[in-house]
C-alpha positions in Angstrom: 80.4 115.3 103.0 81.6 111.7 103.1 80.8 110.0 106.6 84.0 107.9 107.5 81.8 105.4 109.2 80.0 104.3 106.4 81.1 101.2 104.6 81.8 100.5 100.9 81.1 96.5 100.3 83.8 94.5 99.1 83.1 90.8 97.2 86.6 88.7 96.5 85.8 86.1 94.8 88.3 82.6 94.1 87.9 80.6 91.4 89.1 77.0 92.4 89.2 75.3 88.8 91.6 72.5 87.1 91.0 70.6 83.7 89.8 67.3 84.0 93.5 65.6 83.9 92.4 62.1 83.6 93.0 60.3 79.9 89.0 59.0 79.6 86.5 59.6 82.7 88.6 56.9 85.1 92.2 56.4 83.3 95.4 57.4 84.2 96.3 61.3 84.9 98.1 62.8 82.3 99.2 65.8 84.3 99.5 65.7 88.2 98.2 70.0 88.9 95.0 68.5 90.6 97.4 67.4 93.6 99.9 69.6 93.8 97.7 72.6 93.7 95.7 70.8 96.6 99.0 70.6 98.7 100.0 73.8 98.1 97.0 76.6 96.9 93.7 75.0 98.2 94.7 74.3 101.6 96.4 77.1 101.8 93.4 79.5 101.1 91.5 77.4 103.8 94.1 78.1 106.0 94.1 81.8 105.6 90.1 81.7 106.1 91.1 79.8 109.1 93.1 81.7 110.7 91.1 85.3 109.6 87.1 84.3 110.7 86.0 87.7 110.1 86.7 87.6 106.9 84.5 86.8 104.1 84.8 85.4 100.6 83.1 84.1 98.1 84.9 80.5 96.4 83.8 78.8 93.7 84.6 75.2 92.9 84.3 73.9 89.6 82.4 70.0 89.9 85.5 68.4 87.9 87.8 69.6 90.2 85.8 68.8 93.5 85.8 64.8 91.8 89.2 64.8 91.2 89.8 65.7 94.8 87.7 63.4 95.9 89.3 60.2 93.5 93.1 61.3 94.6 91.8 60.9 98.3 90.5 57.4 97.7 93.5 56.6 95.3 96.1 57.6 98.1 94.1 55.8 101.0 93.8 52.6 99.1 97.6 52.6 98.2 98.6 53.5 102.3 95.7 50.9 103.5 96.7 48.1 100.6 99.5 49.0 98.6 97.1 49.7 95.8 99.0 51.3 92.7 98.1 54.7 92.1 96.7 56.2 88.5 99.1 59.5 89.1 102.6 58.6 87.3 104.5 61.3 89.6 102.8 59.9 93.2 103.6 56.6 92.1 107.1 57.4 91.9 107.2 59.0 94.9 105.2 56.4 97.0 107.9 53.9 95.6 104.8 51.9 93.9 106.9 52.8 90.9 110.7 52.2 90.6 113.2 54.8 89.4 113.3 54.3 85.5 116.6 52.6 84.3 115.9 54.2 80.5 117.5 57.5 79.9 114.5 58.9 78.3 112.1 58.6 81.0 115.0 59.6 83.1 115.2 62.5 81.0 111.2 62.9 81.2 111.5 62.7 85.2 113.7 65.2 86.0 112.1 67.8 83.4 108.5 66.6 85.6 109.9 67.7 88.1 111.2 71.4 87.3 108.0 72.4 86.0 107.6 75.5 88.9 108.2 78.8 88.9 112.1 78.4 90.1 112.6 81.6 91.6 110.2 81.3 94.2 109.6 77.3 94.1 113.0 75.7 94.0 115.6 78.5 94.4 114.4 79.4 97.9 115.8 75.7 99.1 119.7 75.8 98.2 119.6 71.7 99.0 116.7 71.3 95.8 118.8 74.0 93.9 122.0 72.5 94.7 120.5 69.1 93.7 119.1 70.3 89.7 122.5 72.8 89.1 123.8 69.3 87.3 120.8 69.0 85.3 118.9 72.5 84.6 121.8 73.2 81.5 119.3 70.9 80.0 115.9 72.7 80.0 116.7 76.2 78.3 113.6 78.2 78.9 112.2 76.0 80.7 111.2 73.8 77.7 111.6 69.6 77.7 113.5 69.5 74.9 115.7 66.2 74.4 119.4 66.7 74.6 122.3 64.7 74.9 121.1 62.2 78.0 123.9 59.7 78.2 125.4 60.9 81.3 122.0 60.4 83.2 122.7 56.8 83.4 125.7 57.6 85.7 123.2 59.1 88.5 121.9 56.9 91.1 118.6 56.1 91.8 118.8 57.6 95.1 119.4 61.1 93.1 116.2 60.7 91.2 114.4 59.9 94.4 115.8 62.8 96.4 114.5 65.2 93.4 110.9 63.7 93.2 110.6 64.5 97.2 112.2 67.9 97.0 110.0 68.5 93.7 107.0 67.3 96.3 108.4 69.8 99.3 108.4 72.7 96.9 104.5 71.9 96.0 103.7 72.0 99.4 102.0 75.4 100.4 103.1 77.7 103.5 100.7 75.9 105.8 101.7 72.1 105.0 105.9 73.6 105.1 104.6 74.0 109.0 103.6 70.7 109.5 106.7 68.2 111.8 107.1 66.2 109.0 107.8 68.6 106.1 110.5 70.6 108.2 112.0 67.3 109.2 112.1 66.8 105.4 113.5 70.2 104.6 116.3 70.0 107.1 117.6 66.4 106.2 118.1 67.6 102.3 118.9 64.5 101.2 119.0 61.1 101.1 115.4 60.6 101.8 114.3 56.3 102.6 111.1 54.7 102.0 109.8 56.1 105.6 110.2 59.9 104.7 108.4 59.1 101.3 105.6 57.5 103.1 105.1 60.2 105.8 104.9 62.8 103.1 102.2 60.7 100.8 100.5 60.9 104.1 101.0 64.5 104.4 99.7 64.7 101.1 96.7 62.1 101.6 95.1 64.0 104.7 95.4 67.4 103.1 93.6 66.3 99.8 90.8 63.9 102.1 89.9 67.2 104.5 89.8 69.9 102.0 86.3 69.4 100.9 85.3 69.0 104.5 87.4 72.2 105.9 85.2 74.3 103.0 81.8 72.9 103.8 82.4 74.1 107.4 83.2 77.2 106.3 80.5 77.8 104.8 78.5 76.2 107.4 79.9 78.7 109.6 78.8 82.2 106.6 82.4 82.6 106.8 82.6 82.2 102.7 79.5 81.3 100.4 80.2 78.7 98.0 79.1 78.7 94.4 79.4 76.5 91.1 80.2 76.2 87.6 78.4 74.4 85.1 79.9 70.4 85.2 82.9 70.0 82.6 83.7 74.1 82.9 82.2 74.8 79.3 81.4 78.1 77.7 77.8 78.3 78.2 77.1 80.8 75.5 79.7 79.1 72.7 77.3 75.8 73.2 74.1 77.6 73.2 74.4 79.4 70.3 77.7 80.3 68.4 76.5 83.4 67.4 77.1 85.0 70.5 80.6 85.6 69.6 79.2 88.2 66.9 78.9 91.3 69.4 82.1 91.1 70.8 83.9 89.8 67.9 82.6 90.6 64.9 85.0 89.7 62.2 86.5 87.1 63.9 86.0 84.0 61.6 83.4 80.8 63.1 84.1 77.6 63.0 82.9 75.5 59.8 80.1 73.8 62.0 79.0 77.1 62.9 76.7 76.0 65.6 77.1 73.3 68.3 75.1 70.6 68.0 72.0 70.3 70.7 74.1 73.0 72.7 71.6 74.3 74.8 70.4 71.0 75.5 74.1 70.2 76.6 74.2 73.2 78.5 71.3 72.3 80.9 72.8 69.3 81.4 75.9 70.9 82.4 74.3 73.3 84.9 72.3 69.6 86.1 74.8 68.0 86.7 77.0 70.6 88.5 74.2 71.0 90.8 73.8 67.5 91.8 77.6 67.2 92.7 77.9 70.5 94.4 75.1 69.1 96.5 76.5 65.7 97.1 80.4 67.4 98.0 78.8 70.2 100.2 75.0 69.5 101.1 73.7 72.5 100.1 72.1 74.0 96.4 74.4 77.4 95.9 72.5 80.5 95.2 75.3 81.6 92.6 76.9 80.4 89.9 80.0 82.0 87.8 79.8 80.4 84.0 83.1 79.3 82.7 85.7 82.3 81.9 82.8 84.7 83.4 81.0 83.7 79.9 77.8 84.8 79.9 75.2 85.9 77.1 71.6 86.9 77.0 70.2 83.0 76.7 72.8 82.4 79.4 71.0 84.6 81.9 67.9 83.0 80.7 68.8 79.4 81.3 70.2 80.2 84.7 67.0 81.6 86.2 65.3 78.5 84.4 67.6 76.7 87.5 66.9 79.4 90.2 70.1 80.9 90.3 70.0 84.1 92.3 73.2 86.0 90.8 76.3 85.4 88.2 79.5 87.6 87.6 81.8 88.2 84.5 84.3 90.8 83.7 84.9 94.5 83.3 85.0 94.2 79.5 81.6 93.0 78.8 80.0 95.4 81.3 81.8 98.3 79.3 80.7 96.5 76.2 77.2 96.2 77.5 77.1 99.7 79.0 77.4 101.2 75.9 74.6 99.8 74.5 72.6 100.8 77.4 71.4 104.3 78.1 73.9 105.3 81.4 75.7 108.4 81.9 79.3 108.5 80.5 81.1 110.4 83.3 79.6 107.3 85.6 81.2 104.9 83.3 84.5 106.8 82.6 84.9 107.3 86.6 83.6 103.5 86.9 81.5 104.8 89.7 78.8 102.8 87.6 81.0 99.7 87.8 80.1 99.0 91.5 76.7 98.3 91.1 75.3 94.9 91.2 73.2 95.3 87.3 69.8 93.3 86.3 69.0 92.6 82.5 66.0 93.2 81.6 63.5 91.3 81.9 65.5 88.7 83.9 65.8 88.2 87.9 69.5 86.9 88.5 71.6 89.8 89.7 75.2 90.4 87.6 78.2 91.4 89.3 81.2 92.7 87.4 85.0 92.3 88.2 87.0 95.1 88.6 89.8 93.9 86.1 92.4 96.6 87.2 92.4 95.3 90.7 92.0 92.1 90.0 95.5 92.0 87.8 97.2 93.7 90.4 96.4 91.1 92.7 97.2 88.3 89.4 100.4 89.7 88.1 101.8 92.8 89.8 101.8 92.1 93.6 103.8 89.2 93.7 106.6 91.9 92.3 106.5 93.9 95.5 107.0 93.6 99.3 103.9 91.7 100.5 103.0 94.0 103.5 103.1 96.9 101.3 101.3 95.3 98.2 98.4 94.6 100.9 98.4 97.8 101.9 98.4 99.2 98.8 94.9 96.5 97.9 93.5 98.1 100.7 94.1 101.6 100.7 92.4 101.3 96.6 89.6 100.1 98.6 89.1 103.2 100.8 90.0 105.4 98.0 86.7 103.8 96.5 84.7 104.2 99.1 85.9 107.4 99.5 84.9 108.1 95.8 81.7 106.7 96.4 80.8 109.3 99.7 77.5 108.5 101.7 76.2 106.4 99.2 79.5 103.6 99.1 77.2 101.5 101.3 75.4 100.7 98.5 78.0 99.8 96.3 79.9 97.0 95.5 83.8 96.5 94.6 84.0 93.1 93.4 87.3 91.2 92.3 87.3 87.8 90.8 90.9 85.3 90.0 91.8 82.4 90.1 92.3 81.1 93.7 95.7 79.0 92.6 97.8 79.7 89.5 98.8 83.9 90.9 100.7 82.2 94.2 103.2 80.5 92.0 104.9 84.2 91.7 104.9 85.3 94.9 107.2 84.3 98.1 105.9 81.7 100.5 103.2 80.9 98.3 101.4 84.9 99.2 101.5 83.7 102.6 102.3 87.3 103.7 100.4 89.0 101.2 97.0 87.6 101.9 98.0 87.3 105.6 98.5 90.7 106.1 95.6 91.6 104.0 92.9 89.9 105.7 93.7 90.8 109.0 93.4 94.7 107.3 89.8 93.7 105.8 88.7 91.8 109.1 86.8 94.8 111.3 87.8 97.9 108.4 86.0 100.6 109.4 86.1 101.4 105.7 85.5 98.1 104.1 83.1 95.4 104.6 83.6 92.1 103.4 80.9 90.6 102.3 79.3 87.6 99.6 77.4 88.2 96.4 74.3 86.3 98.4 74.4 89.4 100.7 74.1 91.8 98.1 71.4 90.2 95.7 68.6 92.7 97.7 71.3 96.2 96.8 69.3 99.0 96.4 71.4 100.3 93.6 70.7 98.0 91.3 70.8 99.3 87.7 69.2 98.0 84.4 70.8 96.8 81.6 68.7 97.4 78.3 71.1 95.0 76.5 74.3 92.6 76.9 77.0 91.7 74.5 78.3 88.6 75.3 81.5 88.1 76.3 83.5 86.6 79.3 86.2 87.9 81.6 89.3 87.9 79.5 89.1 90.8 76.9 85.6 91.1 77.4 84.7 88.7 74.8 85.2 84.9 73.9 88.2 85.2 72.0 90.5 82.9 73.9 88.0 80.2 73.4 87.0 80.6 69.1 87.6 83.4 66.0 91.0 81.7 65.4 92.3 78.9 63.1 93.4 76.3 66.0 90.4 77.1 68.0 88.3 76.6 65.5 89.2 73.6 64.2 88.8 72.3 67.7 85.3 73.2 67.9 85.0 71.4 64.5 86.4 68.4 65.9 84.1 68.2 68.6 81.0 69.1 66.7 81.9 65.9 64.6 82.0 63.6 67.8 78.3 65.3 68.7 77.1 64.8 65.8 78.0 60.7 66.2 77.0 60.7 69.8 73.9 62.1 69.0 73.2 59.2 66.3 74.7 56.7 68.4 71.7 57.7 71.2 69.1 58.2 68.3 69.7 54.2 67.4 69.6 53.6 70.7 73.1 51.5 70.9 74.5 51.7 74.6 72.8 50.7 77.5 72.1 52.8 80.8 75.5 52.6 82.0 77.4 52.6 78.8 75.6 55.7 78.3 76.2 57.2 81.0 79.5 57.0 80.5 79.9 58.2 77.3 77.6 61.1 78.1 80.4 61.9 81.1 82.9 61.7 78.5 81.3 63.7 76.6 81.1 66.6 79.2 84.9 66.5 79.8 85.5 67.0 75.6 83.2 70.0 76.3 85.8 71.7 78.5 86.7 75.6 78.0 90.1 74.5 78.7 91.0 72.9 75.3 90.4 76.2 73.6 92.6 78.2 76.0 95.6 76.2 75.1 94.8 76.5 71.3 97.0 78.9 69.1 100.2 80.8 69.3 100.0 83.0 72.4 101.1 79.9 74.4 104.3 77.3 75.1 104.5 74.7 73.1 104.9 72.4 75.7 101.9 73.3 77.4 100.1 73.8 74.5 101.2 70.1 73.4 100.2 68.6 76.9 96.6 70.0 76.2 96.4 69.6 72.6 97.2 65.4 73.3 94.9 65.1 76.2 92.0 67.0 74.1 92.6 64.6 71.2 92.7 61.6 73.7 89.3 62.9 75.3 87.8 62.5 72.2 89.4 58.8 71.1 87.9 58.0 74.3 84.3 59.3 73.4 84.5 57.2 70.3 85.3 54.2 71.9 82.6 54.2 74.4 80.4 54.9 71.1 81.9 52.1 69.7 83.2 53.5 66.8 86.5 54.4 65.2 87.7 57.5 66.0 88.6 59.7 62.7 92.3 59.3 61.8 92.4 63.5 62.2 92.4 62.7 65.6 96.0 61.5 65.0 97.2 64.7 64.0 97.7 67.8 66.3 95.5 71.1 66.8 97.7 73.2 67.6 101.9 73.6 68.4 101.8 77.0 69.9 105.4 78.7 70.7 104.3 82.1 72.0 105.8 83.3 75.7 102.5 84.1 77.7 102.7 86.0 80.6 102.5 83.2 84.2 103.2 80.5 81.4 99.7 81.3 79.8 97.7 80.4 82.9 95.9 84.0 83.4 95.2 86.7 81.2 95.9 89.8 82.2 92.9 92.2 81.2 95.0 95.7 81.6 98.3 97.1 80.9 
């Protein structure tokens, strides 16, 4: 008989990640998503924590993002203390250190800037910023920025252009920052906006950015959430280790010509190093946990993470079905998925592995934001006492774990989820059913099980096929195994100095990035898929330069061109139908 008292644990995990955006390790940002995310996601889900102290999560920060936080904090206090310009084309413009272009194609360039959000719930919600496009958004047919007939864009003022970039800004900002006296005074004027509203909302936007950082470290301070890491530049771990990897999970998927990474595993450790050092300077602590890149994880992955003392990891549903398979465990335990809320152990290994419950994890990704926030909650947590009613005396020693991205799902849903994770928090704090807890907690389970082997994959599809096995993707890889391969002679000679090789070695790290590979190949716009594909080739020109070579003139030509319609505009993968 099931006792209603007892408890099953719950582990939500958010992943707070964005590309590194910057052209070279200190040049200008080519896309402004570290900011406006900050305004609106990150301080948000402090907020919630906030506001809910009996609830506990897990967030994870990748390093690149954490320094870009930190450089748009000192960017926008040295431009409100000196007037110093900014390296963020889109602030600029709405600090007023930039003026309102005169030429019709940056005019153009502007106002398509500044509808990329999810209209129906970003800019249709405020009739005054709706009102303000309908002249304009004839212009950008699905969404794309596509050049059409711009002459009569010379006819709009410059105040028009201003009074989109600070409605573009208002939109950005999340439920909690919309509270704030100065974003309603905003909101109510409409339009019309002077140089005082646009400083009092870089403001807005400077002390959000400069306490996020802070308002995290105190809650972890507090064991409200337990903070955890990703390797430095957000790499795939196994894919640089060794690229056979990819052969379990995809076996007929093509490789790329280089067919291994050059020194991967070296650069591997050197991500995990790194990641460590600037986890510890941002928060003061050494996390116990660490989620690889994309949930990517492998057999030498597990190994190289003890090497760093690493208590416990997590990846996706997909590779623990693959790996269950190949593992002697009942099937009616795997079909029910009663043997998915177990915390696992590979042989011969220490670090404790955690699997995501995809199918709850995508409801909370793409199918919530369709339906009334209370009763989507409700529904979350009603799942989670069906589970623990499933699991009878023994769901105290279980674990239900969901992992997603902590930013890119609130773009689909009304007031940013404010409702949604509002409502479900307060149901998690105090559940008589449900315990929130963090992996940290859990890593002494008694129900541990054994995994006899592991087929690498990550958390989308259960293997790494977002990341290499097609054409685009692989010629990526190939690109970047060529600007390795010159790195490594250009150390071997012994040509930079300390700092100039530091430097290069940075660079390196960001050409590393999961995220090129993502982007790669047809599932995706093509104007995201451009972005990416220019700011992966630039990364690289960059690396050569600080090598002090010529970069290869195939760097001239693009990877990929993409054209595909992917679900959120490509930014999650959704892991069930």
């Amino acid at each position: 008989m099931t006792t209603k008292t007892t408890r099953v644990n719950f582990a939500l995990c958010w992943h707070m990640h964005q590309p590194w955006y910057q052209q070279g390790i200190d040049g200008e940002y080519h896309l402004p998503w570290v900011y406006l995310h900050a305004i609106k996601d990150y301080a948000d889900m402090a907020a919630h924590l906030e506001a809910h102290p009996k609830m506990k999560v897990v967030v994870n920060f990748a390093p690149v993002l954490l320094e870009q936080l930190d450089d748009y904090a000192r960017q926008l206090k040295n431009w409100l203390d000196n007037g110093q310009k900014m390296q963020d084309p889109l602030l600029n413009l709405l600090a007023g250190a930039t003026e309102i272009p005169e030429n019709l194609h940056d005019r153009y360039q502007l106002l398509c800037d500044c509808q990329r959000a999810h209209a129906p719930k970003m800019i249709d919600p405020y009739p005054a910023f709706k009102s303000l496009l309908s002249p304009v958004r004839y212009m950008f047919p699905h969404h794309e920025c596509e050049e059409k007939n711009t002459e009569f864009l010379q006819y709009l003022d410059t105040q028009y252009f201003i009074d989109v970039v600070v409605w573009y800004h208002l939109a950005w900002l999340g439920h909690s920052l919309k509270q704030s006296a100065i974003a309603q005074k905003l909101i109510e004027k409409e339009s019309l906006f002077d140089e005082l509203d646009r400083h009092e909302l870089v403001k807005l936007i400077h002390d959000c950015i400069a306490d996020l950082i802070p308002r995290y470290r105190q809650l972890a301070e507090r064991g409200q959430i337990e903070l955890s890491m990703t390797p430095y530049g957000h790499p795939i771990i196994p894919l640089l280790n060794d690229m056979k990897n990819m052969r379990c999970s995809q076996p007929k998927d093509p490789m790329p010509e280089c067919k291994s990474y050059p020194g991967g595993a070296e650069r591997s450790r050197w991500h995990i190093q790194r990641g460590i050092e600037c986890f510890e300077h941002y928060f003061g602590l050494r996390p116990q946990g660490i989620w690889l890149s994309e949930g990517a994880i492998s057999e030498d992955a597990i190994a190289m993470i003890e090497e760093f003392d690493f208590k416990w990891t997590a990846s996706g549903e997909g590779v623990w079905r693959s790996s269950i398979h190949m593992s002697d465990h009942d099937p009616e335990t795997v079909h029910s998925k009663r043997a998915l809320f177990h915390s696992y152990q590979l042989k011969d290994y220490e670090p404790k592995i955690f699997f995501r419950d995809d199918g709850l994890s995508d409801l909370i990704g793409f199918e919530y934001s369709k339906r009334n926030s209370i009763e989507a909650a409700d529904d979350m947590v009603q799942n989670l006492v069906n589970i623990s009613d499933f699991l009878g005396d023994s769901a105290a020693r279980h674990v239900v774990t969901i992992i997603l991205d902590g930013e890119n799902a609130w773009d689909y849903y009304p007031h940013n989820g404010y409702h949604f994770l509002n409502h479900l928090y307060k149901s998690l704090s105090d559940h008589k059913r449900i315990r929130t807890t963090c992996f940290s907690e859990l890593i002494d389970l008694p129900m541990c099980h054994d995994l006899e082997e592991l087929c690498g994959g990550s958390w989308v599809y259960g293997s790494y096929s977002t990341w290499i096995g097609q054409a685009d993707k692989n010629r990526a890889w190939d690109l970047l195994a060529e600007a390795k391969k010159a790195y490594d002679g250009v150390v071997a000679r012994g040509e930079l100095d300390g700092d100039a090789l530091q430097k290069a070695t940075r660079q390196l790290a960001i050409c590393e990035g999961s995220d090129w590979f993502w982007w790669f190949g047809d599932v995706n716009p093509s104007g995201s898929v451009s972005d990416f594909d220019q700011l992966f080739r630039t990364q690289l020109k960059n690396l050569y330069e600080l090598l002090q070579l010529t970069a290869p003139a195939v760097l001239d030509e693009p990877v990929s061109h993409g054209g595909g319609s992917a679900e959120n505009a490509g930014t999650m993968v959704r892991n069930v139908g």
